[in-house]
PyMOL Python script that loads the backbone (N, CA, C, O; Angstrom):
from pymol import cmd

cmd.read_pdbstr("""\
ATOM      1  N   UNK A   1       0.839  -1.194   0.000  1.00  0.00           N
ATOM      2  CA  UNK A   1       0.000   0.000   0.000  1.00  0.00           C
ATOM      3  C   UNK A   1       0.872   1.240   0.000  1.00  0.00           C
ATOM      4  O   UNK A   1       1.939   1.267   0.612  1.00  0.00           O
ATOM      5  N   UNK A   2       0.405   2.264  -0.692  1.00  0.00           N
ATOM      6  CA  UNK A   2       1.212   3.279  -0.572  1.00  0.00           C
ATOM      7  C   UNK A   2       0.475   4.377   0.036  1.00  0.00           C
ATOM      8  O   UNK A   2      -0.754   4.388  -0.045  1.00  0.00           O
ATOM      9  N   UNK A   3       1.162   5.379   0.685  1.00  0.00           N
ATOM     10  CA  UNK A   3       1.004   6.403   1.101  1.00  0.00           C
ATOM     11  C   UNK A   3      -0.502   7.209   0.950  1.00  0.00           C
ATOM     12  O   UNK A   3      -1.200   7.614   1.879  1.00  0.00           O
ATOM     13  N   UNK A   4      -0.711   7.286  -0.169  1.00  0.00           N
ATOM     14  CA  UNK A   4      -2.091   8.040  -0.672  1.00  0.00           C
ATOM     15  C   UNK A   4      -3.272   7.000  -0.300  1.00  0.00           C
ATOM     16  O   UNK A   4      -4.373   7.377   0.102  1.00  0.00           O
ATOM     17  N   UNK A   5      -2.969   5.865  -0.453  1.00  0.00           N
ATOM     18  CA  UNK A   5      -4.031   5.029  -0.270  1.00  0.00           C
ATOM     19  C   UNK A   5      -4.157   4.270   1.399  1.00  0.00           C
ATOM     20  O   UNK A   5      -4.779   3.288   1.804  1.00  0.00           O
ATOM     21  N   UNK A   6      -3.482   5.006   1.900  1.00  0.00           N
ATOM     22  CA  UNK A   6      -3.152   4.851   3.104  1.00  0.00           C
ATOM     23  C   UNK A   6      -4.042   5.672   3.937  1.00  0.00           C
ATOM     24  O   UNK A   6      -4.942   5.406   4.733  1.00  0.00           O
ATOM     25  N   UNK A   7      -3.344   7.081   3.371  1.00  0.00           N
ATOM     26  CA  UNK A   7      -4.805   8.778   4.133  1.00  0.00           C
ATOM     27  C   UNK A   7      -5.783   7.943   3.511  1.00  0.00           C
ATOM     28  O   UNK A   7      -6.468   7.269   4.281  1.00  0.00           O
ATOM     29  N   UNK A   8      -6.011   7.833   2.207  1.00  0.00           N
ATOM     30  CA  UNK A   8      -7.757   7.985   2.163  1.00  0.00           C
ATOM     31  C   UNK A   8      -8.421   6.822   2.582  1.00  0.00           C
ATOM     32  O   UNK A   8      -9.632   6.772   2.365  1.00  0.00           O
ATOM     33  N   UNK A   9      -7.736   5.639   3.277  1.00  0.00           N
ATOM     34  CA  UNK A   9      -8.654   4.884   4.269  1.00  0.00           C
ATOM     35  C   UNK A   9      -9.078   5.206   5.518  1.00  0.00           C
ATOM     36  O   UNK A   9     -10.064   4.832   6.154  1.00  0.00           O
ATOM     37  N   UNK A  10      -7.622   6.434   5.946  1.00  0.00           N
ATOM     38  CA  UNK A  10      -8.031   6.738   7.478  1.00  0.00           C
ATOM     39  C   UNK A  10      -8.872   7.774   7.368  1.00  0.00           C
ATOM     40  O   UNK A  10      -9.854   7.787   8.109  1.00  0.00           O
ATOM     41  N   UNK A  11      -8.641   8.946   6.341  1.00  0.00           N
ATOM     42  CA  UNK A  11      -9.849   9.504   6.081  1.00  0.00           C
ATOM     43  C   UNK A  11     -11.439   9.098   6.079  1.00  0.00           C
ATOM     44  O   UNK A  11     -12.461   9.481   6.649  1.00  0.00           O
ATOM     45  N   UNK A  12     -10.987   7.888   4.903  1.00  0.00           N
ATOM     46  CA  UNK A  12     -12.965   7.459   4.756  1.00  0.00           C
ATOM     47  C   UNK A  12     -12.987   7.121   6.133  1.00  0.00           C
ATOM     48  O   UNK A  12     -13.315   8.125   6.767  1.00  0.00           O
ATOM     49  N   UNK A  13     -12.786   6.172   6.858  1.00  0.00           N
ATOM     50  CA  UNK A  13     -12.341   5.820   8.477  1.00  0.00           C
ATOM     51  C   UNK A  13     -13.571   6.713   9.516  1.00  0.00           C
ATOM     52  O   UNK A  13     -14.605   6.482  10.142  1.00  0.00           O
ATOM     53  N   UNK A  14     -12.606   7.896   9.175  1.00  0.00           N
ATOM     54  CA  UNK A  14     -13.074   9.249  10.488  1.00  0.00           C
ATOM     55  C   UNK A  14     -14.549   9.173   9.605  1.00  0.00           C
ATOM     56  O   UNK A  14     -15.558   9.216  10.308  1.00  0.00           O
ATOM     57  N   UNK A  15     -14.703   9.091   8.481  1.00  0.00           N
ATOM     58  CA  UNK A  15     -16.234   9.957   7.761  1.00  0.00           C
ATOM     59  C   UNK A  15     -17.801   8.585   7.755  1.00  0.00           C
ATOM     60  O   UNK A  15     -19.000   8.670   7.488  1.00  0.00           O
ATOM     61  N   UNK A  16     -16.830   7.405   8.226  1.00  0.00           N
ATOM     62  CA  UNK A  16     -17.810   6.469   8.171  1.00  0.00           C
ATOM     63  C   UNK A  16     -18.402   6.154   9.361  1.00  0.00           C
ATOM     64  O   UNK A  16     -17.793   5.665  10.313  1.00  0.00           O
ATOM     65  N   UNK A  17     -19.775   6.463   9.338  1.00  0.00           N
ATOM     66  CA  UNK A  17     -20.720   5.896  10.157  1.00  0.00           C
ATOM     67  C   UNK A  17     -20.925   4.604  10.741  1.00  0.00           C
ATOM     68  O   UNK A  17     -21.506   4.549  11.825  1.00  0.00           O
ATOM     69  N   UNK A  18     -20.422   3.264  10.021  1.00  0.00           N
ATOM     70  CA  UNK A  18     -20.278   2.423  10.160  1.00  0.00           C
ATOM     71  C   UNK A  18     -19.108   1.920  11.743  1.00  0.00           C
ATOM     72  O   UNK A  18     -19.353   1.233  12.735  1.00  0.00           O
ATOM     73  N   UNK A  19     -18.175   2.475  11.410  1.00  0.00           N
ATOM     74  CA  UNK A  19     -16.646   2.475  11.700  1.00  0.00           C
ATOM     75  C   UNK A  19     -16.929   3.293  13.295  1.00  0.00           C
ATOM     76  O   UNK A  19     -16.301   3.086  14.333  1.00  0.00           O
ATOM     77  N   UNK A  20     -18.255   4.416  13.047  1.00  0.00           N
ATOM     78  CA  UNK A  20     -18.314   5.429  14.383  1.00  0.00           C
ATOM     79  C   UNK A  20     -19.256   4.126  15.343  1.00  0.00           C
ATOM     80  O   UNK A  20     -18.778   3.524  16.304  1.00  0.00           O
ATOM     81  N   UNK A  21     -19.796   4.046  15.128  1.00  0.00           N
ATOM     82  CA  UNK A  21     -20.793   2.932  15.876  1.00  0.00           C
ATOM     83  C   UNK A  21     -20.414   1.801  16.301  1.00  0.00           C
ATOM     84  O   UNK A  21     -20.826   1.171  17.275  1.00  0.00           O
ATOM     85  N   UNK A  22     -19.366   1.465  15.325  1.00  0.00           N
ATOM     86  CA  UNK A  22     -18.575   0.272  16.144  1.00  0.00           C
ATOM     87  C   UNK A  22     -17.818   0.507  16.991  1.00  0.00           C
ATOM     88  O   UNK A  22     -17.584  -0.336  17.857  1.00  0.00           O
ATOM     89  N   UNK A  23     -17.177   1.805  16.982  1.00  0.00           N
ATOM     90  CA  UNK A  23     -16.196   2.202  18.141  1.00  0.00           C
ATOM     91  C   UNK A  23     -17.445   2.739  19.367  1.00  0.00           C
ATOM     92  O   UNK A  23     -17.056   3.278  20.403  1.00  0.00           O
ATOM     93  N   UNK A  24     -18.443   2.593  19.192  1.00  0.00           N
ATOM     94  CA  UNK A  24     -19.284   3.310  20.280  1.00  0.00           C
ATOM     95  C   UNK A  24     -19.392   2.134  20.699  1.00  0.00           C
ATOM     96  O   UNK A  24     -19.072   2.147  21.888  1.00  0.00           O
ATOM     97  N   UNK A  25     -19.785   0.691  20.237  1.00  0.00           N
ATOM     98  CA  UNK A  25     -20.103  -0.261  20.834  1.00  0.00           C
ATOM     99  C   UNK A  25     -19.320  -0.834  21.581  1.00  0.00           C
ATOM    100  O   UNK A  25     -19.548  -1.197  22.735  1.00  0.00           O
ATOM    101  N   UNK A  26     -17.855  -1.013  20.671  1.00  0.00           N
ATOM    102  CA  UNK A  26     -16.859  -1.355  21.273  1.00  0.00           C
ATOM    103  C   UNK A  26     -16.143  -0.825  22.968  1.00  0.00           C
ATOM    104  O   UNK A  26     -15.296  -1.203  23.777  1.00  0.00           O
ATOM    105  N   UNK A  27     -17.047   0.162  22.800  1.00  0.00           N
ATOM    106  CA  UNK A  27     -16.656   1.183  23.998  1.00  0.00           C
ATOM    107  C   UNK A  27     -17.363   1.178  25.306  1.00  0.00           C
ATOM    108  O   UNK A  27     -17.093   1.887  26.276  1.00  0.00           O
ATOM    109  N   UNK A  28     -18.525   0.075  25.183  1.00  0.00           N
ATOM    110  CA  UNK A  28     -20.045   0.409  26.028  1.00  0.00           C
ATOM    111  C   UNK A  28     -18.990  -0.495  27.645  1.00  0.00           C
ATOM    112  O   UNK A  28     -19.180  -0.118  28.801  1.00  0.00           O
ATOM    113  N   UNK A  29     -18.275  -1.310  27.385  1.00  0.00           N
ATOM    114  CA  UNK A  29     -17.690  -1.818  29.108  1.00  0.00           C
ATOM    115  C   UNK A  29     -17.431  -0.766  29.570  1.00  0.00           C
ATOM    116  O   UNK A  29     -17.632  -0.815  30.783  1.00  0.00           O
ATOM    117  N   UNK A  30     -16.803   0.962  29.004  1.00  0.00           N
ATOM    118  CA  UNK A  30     -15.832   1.286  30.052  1.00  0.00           C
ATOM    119  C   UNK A  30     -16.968   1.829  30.431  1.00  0.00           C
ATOM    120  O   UNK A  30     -17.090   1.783  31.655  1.00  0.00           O
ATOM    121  N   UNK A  31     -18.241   2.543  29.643  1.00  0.00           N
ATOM    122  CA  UNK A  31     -18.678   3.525  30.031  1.00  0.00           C
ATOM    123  C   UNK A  31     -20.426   2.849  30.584  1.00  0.00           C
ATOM    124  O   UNK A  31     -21.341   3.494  31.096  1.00  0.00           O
ATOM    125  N   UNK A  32     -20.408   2.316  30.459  1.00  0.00           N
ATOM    126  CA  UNK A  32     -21.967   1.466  30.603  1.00  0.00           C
ATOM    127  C   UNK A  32     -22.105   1.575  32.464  1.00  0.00           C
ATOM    128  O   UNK A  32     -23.094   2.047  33.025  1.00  0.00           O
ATOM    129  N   UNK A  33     -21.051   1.102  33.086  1.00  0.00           N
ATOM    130  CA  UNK A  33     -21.230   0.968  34.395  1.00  0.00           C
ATOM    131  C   UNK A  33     -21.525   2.461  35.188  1.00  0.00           C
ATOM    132  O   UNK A  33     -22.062   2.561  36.291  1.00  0.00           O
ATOM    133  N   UNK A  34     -21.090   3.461  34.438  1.00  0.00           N
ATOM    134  CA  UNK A  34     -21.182   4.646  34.992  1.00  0.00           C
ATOM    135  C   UNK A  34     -22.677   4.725  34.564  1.00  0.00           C
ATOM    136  O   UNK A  34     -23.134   4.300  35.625  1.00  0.00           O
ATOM    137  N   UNK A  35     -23.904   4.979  33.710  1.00  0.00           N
ATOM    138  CA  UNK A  35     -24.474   5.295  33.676  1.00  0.00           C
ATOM    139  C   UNK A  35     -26.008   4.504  33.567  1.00  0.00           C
ATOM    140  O   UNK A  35     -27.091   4.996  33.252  1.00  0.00           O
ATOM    141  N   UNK A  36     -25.629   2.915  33.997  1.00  0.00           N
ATOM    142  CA  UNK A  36     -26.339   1.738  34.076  1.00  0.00           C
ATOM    143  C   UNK A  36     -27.496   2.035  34.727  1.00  0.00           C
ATOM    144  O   UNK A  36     -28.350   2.265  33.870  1.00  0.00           O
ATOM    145  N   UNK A  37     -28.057   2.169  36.105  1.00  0.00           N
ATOM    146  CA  UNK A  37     -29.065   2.467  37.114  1.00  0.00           C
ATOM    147  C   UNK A  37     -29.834   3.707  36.406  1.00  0.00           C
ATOM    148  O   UNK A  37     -31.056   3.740  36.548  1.00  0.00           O
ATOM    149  N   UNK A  38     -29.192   4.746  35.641  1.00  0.00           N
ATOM    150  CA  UNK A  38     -30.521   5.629  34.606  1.00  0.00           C
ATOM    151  C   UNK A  38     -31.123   5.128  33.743  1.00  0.00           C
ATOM    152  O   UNK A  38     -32.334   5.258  33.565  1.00  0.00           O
ATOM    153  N   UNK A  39     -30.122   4.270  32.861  1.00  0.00           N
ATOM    154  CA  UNK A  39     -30.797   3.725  31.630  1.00  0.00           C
ATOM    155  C   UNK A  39     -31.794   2.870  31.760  1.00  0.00           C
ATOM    156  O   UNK A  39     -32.683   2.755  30.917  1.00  0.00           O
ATOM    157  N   UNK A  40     -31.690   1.854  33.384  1.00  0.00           N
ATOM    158  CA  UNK A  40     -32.272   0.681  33.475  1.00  0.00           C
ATOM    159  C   UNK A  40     -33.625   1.397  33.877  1.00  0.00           C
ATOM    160  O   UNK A  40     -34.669   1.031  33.338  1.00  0.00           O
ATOM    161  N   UNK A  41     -33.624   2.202  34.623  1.00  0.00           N
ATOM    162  CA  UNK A  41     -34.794   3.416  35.027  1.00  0.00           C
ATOM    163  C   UNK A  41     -35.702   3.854  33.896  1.00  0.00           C
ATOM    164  O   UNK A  41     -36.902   4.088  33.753  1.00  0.00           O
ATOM    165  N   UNK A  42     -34.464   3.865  33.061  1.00  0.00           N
ATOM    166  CA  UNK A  42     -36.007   4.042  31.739  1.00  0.00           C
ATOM    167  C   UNK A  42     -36.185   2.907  31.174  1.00  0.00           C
ATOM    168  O   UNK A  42     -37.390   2.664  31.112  1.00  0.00           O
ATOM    169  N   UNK A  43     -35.460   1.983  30.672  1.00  0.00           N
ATOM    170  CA  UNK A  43     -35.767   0.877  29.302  1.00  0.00           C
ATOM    171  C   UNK A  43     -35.899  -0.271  30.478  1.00  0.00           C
ATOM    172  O   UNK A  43     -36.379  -1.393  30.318  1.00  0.00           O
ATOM    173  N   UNK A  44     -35.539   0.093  31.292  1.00  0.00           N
ATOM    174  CA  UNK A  44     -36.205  -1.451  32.380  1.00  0.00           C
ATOM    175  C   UNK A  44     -35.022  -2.037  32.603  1.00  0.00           C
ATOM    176  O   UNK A  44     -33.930  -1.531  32.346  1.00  0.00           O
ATOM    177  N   UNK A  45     -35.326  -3.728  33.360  1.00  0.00           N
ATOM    178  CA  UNK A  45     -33.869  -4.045  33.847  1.00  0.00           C
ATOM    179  C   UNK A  45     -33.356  -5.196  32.852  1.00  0.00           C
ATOM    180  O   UNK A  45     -32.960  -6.260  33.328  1.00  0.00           O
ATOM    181  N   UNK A  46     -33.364  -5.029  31.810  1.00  0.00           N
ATOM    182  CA  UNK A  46     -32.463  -5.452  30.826  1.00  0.00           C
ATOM    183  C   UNK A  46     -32.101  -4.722  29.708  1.00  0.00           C
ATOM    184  O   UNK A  46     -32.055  -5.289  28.616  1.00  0.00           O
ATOM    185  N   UNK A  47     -31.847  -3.596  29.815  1.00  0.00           N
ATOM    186  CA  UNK A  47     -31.266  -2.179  29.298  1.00  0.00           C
ATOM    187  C   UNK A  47     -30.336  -2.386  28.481  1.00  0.00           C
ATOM    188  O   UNK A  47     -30.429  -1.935  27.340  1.00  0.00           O
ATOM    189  N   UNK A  48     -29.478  -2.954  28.796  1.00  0.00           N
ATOM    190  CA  UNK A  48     -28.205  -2.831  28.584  1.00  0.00           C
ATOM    191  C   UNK A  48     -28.268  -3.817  27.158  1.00  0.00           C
ATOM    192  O   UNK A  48     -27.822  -3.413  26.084  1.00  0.00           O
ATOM    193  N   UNK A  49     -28.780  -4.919  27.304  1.00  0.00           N
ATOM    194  CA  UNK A  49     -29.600  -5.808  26.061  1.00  0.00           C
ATOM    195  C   UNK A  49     -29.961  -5.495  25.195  1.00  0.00           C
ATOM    196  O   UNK A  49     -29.783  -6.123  24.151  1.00  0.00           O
ATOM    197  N   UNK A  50     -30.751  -4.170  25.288  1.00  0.00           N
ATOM    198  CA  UNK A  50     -31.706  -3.778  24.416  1.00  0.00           C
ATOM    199  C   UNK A  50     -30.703  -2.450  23.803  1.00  0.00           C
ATOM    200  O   UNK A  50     -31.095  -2.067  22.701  1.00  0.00           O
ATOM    201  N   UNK A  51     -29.729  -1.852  24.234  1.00  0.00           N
ATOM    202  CA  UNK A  51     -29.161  -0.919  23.928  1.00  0.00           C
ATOM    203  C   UNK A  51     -28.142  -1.810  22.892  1.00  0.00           C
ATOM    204  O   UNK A  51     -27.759  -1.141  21.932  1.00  0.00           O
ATOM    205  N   UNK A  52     -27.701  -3.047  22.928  1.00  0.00           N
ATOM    206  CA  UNK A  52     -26.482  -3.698  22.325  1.00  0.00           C
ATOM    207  C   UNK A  52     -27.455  -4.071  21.321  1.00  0.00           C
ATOM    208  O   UNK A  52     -26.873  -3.871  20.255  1.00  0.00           O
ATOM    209  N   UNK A  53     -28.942  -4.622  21.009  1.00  0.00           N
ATOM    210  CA  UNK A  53     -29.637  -4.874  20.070  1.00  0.00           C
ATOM    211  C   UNK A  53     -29.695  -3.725  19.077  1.00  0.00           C
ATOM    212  O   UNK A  53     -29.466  -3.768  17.868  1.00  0.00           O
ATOM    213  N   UNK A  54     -30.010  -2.800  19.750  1.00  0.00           N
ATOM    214  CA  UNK A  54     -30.210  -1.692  18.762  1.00  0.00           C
ATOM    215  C   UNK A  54     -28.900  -0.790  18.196  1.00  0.00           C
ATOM    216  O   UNK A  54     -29.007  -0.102  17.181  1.00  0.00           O
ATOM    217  N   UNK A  55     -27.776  -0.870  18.900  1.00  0.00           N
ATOM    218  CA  UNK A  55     -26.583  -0.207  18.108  1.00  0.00           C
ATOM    219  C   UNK A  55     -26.504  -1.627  17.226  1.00  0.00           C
ATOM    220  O   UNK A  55     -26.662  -1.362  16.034  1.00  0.00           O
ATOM    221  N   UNK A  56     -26.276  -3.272  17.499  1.00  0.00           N
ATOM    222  CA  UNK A  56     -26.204  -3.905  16.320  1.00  0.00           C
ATOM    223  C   UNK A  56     -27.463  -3.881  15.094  1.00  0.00           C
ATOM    224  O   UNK A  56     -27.157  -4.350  13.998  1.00  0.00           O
ATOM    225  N   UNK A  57     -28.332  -3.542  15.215  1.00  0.00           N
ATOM    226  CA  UNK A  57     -29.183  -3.397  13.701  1.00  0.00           C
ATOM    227  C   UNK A  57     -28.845  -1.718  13.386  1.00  0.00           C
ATOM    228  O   UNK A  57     -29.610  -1.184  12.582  1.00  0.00           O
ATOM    229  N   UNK A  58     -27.922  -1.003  13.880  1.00  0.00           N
ATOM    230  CA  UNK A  58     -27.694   0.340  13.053  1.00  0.00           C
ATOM    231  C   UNK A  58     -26.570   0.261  12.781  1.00  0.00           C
ATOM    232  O   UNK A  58     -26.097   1.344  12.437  1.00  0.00           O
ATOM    233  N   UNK A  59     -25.489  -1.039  12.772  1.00  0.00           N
ATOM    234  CA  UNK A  59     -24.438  -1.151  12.245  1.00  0.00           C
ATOM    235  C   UNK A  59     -24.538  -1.884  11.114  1.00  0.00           C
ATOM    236  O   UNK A  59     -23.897  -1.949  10.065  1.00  0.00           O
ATOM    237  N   UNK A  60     -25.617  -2.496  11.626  1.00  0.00           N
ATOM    238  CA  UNK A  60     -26.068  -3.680   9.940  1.00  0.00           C
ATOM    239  C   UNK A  60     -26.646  -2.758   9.041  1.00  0.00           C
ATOM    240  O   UNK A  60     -26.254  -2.606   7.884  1.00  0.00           O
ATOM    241  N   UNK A  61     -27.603  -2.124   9.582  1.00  0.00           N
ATOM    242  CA  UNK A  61     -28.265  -0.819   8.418  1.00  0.00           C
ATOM    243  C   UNK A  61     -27.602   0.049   7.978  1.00  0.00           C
ATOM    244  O   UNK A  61     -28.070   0.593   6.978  1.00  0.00           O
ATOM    245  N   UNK A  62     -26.342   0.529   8.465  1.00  0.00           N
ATOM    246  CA  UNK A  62     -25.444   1.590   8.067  1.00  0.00           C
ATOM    247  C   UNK A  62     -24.366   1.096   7.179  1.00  0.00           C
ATOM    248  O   UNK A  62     -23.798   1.816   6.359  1.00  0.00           O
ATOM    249  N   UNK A  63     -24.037  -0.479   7.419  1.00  0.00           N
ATOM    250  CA  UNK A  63     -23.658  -1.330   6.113  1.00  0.00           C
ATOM    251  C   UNK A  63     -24.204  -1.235   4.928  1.00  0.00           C
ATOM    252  O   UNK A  63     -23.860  -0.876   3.802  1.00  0.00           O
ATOM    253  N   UNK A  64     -25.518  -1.809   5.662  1.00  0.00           N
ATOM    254  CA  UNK A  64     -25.792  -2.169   4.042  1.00  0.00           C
ATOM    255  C   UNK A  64     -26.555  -0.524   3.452  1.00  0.00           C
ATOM    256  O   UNK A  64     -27.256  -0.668   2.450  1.00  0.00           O
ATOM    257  N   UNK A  65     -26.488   0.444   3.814  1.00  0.00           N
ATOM    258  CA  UNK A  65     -26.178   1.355   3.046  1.00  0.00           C
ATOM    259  C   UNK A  65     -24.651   2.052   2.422  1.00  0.00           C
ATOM    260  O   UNK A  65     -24.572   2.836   1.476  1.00  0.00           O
ATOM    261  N   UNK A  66     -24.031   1.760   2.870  1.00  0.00           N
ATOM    262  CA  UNK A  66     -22.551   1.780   2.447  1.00  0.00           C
ATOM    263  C   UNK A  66     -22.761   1.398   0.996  1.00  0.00           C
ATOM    264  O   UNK A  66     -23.367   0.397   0.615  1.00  0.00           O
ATOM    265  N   UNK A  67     -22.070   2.504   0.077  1.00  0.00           N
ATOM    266  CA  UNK A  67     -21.733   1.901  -1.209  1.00  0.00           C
ATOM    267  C   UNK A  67     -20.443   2.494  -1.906  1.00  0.00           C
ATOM    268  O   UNK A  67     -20.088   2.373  -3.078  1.00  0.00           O
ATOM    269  N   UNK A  68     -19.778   3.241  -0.749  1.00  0.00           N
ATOM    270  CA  UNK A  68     -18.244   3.448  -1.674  1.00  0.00           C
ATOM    271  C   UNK A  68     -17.077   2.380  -0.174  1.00  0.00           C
ATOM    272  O   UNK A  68     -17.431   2.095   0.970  1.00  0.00           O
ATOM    273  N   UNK A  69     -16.028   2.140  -0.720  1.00  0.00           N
ATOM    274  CA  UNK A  69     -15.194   1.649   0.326  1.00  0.00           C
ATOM    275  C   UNK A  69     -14.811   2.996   0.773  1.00  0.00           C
ATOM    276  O   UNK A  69     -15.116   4.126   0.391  1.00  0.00           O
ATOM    277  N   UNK A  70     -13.756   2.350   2.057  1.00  0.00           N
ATOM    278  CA  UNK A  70     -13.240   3.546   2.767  1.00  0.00           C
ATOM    279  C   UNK A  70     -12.076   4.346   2.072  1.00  0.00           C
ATOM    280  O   UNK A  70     -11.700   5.409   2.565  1.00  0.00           O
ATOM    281  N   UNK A  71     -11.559   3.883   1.035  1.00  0.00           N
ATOM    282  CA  UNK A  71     -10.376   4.444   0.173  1.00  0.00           C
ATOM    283  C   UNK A  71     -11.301   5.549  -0.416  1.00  0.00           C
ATOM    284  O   UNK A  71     -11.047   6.710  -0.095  1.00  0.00           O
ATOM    285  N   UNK A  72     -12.070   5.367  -1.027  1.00  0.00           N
ATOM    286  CA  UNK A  72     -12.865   5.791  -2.248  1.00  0.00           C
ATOM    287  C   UNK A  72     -13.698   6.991  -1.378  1.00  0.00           C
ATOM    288  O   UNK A  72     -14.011   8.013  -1.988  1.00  0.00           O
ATOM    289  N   UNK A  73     -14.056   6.846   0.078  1.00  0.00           N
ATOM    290  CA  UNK A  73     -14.720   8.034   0.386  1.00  0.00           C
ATOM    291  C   UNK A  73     -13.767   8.796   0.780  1.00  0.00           C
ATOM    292  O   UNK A  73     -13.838  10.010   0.589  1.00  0.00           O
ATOM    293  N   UNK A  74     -12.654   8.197   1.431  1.00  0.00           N
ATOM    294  CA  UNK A  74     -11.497   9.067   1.946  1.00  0.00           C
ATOM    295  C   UNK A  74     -11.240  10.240   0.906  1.00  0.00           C
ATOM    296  O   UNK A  74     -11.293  11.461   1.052  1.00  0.00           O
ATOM    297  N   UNK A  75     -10.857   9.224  -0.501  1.00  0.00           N
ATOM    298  CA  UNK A  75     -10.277  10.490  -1.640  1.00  0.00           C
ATOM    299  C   UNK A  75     -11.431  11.370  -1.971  1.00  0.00           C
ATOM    300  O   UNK A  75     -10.991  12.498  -2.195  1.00  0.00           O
ATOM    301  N   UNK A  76     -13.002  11.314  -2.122  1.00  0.00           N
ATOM    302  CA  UNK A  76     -14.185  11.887  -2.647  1.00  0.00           C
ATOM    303  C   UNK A  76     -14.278  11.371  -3.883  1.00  0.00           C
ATOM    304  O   UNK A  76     -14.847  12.182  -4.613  1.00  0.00           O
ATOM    305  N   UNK A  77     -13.883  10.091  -4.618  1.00  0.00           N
ATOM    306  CA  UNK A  77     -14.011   9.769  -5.364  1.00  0.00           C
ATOM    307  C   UNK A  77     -15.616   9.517  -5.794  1.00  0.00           C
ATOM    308  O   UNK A  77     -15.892   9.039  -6.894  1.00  0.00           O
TER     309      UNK A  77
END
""", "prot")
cmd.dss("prot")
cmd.show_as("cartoon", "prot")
cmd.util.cbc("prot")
cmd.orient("prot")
């Protein structure tokens, strides 16, 4: 890989929705425990379930709307 095609993956990267949601999910251990007892207050006491259901069908839906790769949005191709 060279250089140019290098930015415009980390570019498309930062611009993809896909890529943002997975790092949100990926992220829910550190931050879930801090704010667990509100959420469960509203969505009930399997919250946390229902929050991992619904970021996974907006990672599947934000796929399958995807139609350039991450090179290709990086450059604005």
């Amino acid at each position: 890989m060279d250089k140019d095609t290098v930015k415009g993956v980390l570019l498309g990267l930062v611009q993809s929705k896909t890529a943002w949601l997975g790092a949100f999910l990926a992220s829910m251990p550190d931050w879930w425990p801090m704010i667990q007892d509100q959420v469960a207050g509203l969505l009930g006491a399997n919250a946390s379930d229902k929050i991992v259901r619904i970021m996974g069908v907006l990672v599947v839906l934000t796929r399958f709307l995807t139609s350039k790769s991450l090179s290709e949005k990086g450059t604005g191709q």
